[in-house]
C-alpha positions in Angstrom: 8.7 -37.7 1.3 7.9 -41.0 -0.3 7.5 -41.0 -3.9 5.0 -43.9 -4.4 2.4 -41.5 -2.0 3.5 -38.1 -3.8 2.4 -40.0 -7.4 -0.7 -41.7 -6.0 -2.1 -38.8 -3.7 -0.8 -36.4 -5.4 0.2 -36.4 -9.2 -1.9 -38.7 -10.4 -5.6 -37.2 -9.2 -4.0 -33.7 -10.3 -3.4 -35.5 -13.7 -6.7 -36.6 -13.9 -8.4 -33.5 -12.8 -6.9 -31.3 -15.2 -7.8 -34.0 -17.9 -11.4 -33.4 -17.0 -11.5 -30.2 -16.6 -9.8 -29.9 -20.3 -13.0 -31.9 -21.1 -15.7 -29.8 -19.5 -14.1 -27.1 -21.0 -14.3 -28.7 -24.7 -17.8 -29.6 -23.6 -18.6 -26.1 -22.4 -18.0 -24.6 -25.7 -19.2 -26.5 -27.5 -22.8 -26.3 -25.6 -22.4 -22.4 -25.7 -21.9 -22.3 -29.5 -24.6 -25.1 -30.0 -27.6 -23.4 -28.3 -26.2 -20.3 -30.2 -25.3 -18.5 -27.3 -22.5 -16.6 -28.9 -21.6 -14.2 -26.2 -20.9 -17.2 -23.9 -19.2 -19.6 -26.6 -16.5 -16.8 -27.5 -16.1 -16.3 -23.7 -15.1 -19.6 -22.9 -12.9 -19.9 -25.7 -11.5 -17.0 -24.5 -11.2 -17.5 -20.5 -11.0 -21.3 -19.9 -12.0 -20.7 -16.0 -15.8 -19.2 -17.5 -17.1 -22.4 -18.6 -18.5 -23.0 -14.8 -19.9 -19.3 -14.3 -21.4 -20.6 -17.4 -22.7 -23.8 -16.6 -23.9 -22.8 -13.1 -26.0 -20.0 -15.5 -27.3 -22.5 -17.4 -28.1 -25.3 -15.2 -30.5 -27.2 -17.9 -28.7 -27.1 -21.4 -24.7 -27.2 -19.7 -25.5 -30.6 -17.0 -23.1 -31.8 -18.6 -19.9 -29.7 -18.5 -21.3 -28.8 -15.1 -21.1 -32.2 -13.9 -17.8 -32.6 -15.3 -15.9 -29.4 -13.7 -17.8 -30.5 -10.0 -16.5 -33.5 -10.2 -12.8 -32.0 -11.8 -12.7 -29.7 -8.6 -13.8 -32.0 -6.2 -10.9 -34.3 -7.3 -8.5 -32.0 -7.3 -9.3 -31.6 -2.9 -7.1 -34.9 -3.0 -4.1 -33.4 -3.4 -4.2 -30.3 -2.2 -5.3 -32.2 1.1 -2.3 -34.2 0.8 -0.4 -31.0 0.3 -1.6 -29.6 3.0 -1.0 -32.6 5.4 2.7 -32.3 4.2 3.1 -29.7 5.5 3.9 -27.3 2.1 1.4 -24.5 3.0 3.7 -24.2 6.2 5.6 -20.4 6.3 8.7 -20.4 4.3 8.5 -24.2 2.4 8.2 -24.4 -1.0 7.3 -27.6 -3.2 10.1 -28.2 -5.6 10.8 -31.0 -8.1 14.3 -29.7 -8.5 16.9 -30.3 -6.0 17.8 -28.3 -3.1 21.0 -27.9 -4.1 19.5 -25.6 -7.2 17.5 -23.7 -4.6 20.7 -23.0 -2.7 22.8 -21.7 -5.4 19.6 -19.6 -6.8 19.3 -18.3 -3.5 23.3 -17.9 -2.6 23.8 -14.3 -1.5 26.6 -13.4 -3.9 
């Protein structure tokens, strides 16, 4: 595999996506304990993937976090595309960033 490809298709929009979804979710909570929705605000804080149950709920006052985790997701189809295409959702391969030698002397039967 090339590793200029793995960090621009993959690393790098996966980066970015968890960046912005960090962000929606800051922006989530903060919208849930603004409008004094205390329920929801405590609930994200809590559960980090509830901030888009809750901004699909409440389309109006959470645009903006909503906007943030649809574009977050949709970004995050680049690399698992590129996964994908690379064959690592193939039966028996496993994406590693530590070398296969590691692998083989986890896995040596003893």
């Amino acid at each position: 595999m090339n590793s200029a490809l793995f960090f621009i298709f993959f690393f790098t929009p996966a980066v970015i996506a968890v960046s912005v979804i960090f962000w929606a979710w800051l922006a989530a909570l903060l919208t849930a304990f603004g409008n004094k929705q205390w329920f929801w605000g405590v609930a994200v804080l809590v559960l980090l993937p509830l901030a888009l149950p809750y901004s699909l709920i409440y389309r109006e006052t959470a645009s903006y976090p909503r906007r943030l985790l649809l574009g977050a997701l949709a970004l995050l189809l680049l690399p698992l595309a590129y996964a994908a295409l690379n064959g690592w959702f193939a039966a028996g391969s496993v994406p590693s960033l530590l070398p296969e030698c590691y692998w083989r002397a986890v896995w040596a039967a003893p």
